[in-house]
N, C-alpha and C positions, 0 to 999 in steps of 0.2 A: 850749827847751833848746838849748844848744850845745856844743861839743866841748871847753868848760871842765870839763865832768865828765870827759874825760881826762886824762890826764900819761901821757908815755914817762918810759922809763927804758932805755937803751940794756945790753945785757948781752953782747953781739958786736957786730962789725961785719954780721953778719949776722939776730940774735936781738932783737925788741925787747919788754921789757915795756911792758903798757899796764894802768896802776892807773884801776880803773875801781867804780865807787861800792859801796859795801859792805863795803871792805875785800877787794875781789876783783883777782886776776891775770887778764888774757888775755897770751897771749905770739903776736908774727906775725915771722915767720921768713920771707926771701926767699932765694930761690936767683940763680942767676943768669938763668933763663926764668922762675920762676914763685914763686909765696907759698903760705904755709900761716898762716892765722888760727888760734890753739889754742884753743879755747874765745869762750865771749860773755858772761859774766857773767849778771847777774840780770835787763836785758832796758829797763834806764831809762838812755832817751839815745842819742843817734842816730850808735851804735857804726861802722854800717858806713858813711858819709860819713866816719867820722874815718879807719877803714881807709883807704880808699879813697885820700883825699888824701896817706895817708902813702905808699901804693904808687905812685902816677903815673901810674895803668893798667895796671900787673902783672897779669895775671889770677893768682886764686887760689882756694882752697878752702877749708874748714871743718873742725876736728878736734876734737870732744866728747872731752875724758876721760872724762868719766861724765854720764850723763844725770840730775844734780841740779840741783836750781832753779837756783843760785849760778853753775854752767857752761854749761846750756843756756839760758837766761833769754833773750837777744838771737840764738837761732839765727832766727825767724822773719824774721826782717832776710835770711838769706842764704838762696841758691838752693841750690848744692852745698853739703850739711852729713854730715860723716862719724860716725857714731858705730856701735859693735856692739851686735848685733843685743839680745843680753841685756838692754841699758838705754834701748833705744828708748821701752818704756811709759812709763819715768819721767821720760822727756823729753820725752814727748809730754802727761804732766797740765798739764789746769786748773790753777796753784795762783798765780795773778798775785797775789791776796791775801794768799798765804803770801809770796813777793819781796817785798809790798809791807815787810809787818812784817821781814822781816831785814832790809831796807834800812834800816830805821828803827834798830832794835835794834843795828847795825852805826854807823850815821854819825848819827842822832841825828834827830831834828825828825819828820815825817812828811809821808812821799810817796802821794798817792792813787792807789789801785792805776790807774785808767784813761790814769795817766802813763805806766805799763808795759805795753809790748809784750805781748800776747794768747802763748800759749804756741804751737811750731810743733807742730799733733797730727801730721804725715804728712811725706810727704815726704823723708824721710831716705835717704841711702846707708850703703849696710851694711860698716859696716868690719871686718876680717878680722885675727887676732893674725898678727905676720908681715910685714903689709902693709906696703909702703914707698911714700914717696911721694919723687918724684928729682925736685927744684925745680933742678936747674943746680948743680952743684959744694955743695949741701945733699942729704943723703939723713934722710928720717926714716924710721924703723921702728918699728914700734908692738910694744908689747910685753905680757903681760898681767897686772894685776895686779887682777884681782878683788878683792873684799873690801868696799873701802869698797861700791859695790854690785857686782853681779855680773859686770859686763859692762866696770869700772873699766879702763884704761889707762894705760901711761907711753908716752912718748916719746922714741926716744934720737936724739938726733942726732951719728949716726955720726962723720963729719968733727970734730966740734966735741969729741966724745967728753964729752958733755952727756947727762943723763938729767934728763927731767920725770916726776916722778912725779904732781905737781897734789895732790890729797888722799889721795891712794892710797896713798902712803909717807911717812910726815914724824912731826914733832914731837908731833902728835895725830890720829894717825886715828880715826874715828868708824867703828866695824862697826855696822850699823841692827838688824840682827834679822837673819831668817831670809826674813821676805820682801823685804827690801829688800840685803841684801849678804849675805858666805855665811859661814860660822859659823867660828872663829876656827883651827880644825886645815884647813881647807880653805885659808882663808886663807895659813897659815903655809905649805903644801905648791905655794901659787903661787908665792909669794917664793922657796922655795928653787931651782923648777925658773926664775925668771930667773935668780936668783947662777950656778949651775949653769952656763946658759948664754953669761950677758949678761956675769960679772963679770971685772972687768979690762980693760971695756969705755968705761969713765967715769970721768971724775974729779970731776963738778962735777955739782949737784943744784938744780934747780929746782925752785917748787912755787907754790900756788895761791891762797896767804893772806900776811900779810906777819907772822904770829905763826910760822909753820913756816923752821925751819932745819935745817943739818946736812947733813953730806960722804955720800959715797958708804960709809961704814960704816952710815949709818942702815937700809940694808935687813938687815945679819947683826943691827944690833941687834935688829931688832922680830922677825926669825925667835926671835931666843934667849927674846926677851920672851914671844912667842905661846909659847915650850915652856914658860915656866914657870906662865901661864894655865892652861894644861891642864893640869898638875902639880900645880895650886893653891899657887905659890910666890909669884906676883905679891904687891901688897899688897892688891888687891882693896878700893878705897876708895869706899864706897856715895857714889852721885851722883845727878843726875837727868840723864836725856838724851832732846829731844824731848817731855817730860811722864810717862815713865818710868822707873820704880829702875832703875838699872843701874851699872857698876862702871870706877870708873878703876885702870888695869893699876899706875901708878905715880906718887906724892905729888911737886906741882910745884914747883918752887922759889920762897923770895920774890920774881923777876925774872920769873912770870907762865909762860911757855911753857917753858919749862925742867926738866927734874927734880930736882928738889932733892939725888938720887944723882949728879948729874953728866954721866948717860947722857941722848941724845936722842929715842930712840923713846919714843913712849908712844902710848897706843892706849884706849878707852872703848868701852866692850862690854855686852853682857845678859848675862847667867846662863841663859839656854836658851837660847843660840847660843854655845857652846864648842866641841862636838864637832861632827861632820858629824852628817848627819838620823837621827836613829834611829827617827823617831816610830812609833807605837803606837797606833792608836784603842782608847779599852779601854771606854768608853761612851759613851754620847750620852742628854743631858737635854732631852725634847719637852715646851716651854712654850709656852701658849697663854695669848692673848690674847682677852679680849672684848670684843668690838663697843661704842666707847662709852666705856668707861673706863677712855679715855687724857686725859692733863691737859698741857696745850702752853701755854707761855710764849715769846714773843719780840721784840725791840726793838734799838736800836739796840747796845747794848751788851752783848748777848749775848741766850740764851735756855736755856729749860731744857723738858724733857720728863718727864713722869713714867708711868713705864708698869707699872701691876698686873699681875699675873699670878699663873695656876694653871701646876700641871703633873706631871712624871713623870718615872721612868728605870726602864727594866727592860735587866739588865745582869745577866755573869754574876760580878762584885764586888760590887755591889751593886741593890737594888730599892727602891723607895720610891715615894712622892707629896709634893710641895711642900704644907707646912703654908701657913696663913693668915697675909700680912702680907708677902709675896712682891711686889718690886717694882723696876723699873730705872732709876735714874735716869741721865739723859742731859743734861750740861749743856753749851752749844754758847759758844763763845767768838768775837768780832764778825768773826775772817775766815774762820766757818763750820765750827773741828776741834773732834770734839767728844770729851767724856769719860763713857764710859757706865760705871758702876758699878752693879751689880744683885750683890742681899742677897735670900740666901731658905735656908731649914732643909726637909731632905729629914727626912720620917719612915716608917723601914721595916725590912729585915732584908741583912744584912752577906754574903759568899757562905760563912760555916757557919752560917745560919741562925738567927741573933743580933738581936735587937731592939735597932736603935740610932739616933740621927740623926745626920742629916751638913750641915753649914753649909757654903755656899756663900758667897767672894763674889768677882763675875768684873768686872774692870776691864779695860776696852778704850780705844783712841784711834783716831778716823779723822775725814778730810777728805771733803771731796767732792769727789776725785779718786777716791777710796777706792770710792768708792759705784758707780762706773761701771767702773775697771779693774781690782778682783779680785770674783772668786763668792762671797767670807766675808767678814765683820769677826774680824781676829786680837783675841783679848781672852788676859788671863793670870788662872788663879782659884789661889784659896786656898782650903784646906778644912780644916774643924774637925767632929772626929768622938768622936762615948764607943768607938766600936767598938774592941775591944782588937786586931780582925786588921785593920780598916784602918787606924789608926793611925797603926803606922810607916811604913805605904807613902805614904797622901796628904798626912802634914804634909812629906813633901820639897818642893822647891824644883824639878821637876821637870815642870811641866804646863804645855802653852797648850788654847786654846780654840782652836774656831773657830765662831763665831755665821752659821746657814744660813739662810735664808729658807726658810719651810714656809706652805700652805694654812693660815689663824688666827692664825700663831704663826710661830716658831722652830726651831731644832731647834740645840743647843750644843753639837758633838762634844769629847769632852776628848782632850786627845794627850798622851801620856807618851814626852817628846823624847828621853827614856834609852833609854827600849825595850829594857833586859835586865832 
């Protein structure tokens, strides 16, 4: 490999873009003593020899907007790498196999993940909202904008009266869920306290894809957007994101990243990540499993798992036993995420003491990053019931899962993210 996977793009005398494979931005900023590298891309290609010769020996540093594969992919290359504290886990996953596929899926052909740089798990310095960093007649300031994940950041560069928002702010932002960024009223009350602070601060807007555009009006838009979200005025257009339903804020125009309204925020969200956390444990379903009669498929092209099961809930909603024919299937896809769907019908009595059943069925996704850095697998169910007092409570749109490791079995707490 050589530093033909890069190109500049000069954007200051001082600012340089560097389009680097995937359809990804890094931006490196010198002052007049020292540099700041914004990001590293997906982690294919030997980023920091390109730095390096572009600088002449400038010492410099590291600044993660967000610790997603596509930004932190090539931090393992550098010694000082700045990122906050919030998104260090997500920059610290395994997921070289997930880079390899958006590489692919992005520029086309396929690259073998062991081309890509191993992910950095440690090491990091902890960057703080606030913080500046004074490169010589450049000052940056870091700013925050949570959301796309938790721990997200802009960059203004004062002097230049520049704002990087990278994926944080733009033409499409992606909110993940609830474990991965923070729910869209949270969201919305970041943005308001930068305006608040920052605004009139910028006039010019950089970002981290080359499909995202749009001036410094783009942060009132997407505040006004997130209030109609939560109002349910959006257009709310059913999509898939990551391999789950989820909902685009606003219909894009024929020209692709644009809104077909003329406006430039737009944002892609879940339906149980609107509000801030409300959740509610209100029961927990213990299934077990026996020894033996599990059924495992795997090859190069994927794999699949099938896993039987009994079980139970005693609850003060509901009480039952899992009828016969209870089962999960788990199909793994070749760079290991997998889609667990488990189907199974409770039979028992409602909480006024009612004879009814309740159908279950609970879809989940996870990696094998998953496996090692959270305590659950987040899964989302649906439920179908004759019960006339459950009813209208669990056909809402209103529930996650969380699937727990238990002695035999499982144990599948249900959370109701309303929680009034």
């Amino acid at each position: 490999m050589s530093s033909s996977l890069f190109s500049t793009v000069k954007i200051t005398d001082r600012i340089t873009r560097i389009v680097l494979p995937g359809r990804v931005f890094a931006y490196l900023v010198k002052g007049d003593d020292r540099a700041v590298l914004i990001d590293t891309g997906l982690g294919y290609g030997p980023l920091k020899a390109f730095v390096e010769e572009l600088l002449g020996g400038m010492p410099y540093e590291v600044i993660l907007t967000p610790g997603r594969l596509d930004h932190a992919g090539g931090a393992i290359e550098f010694d000082r790498v700045w990122i906050t504290e919030k998104d260090i886990p997500i920059a610290a996953q395994k997921n070289r196999a997930q880079r390899a596929g958006y590489l692919a899926g992005n520029d086309g052909g396929s690259v073998p993940e062991t081309e890509l740089f191993e992910s950095k798990e440690d090491g990091y310095l902890v960057m703080e909202i606030g913080q500046t960093f004074d490169l010589g007649g450049e000052t940056l300031e870091i700013l925050d904008f949570g959301g796309h994940t938790p721990g997200s950041v802009g960059v203004l560069f004062k002097e230049e009266r520049i704002l990087l928002t990278g994926d944080a702010c733009c033409s499409h932002t992606l909110i993940f869920g609830r474990q991965g960024s923070l729910s869209i009223e949270e969201y919305r009350e970041k943005l308001t306290d930068v305006l608040k602070k920052y605004g009139g601060t910028f006039d010019t807007m950089l970002y981290s894809h080359p499909h995202n555009f749009g001036g410094p009006e783009i942060v009132q838009q997407m505040i006004d957007l997130c209030g109609e979200i939560l109002e349910g005025k959006d257009e709310h257009i059913p999509m898939d994101l990551m391999g789950r339903p989820a909902f685009l804020a606003k219909a894009f125009g024929p020209d692709g990243p644009s809104r077909a309204d003329g406006g430039i925020a737009n944002v892609s969200y879940f339906g149980d990540n609107i509000r801030k956390n409300r959740d509610k444990h209100i029961m927990s379903f213990i299934i077990e499993i026996e020894e033996g009669t599990v059924s495992d498929m795997k090859g190069p092209y994927g794999g699949v798992t099938f896993i039987p099961f009994t079980g139970y809930v005693e609850s003060d909603l509901f009480t039952g036993k899992i009828l016969p024919g209870a089962a999960d299937i788990q199909v793994e896809n070749p760079a290991g995420c997998r889609n667990m769907c488990a189907k199974y019908m409770f039979k028992g009595t409602d909480f006024k003491g009612k004879d009814c059943f309740l159908f279950v069925e609970n879809n989940g996704w996870f990696s094998p990053a998953d496996d090692v850095r959270k305590p659950f697998i987040s899964a989302y169910p649906r439920f179908i019931t004759d019960s006339a007092a459950l009813g209208p409570y669990l056909s809402q749109a209103r529930f996650r899962s969380e699937v727990h490791g238990r002695e035999g079995g499982v144990e599948i707490r249900i959370i109701d993210v309303i929680g009034d």
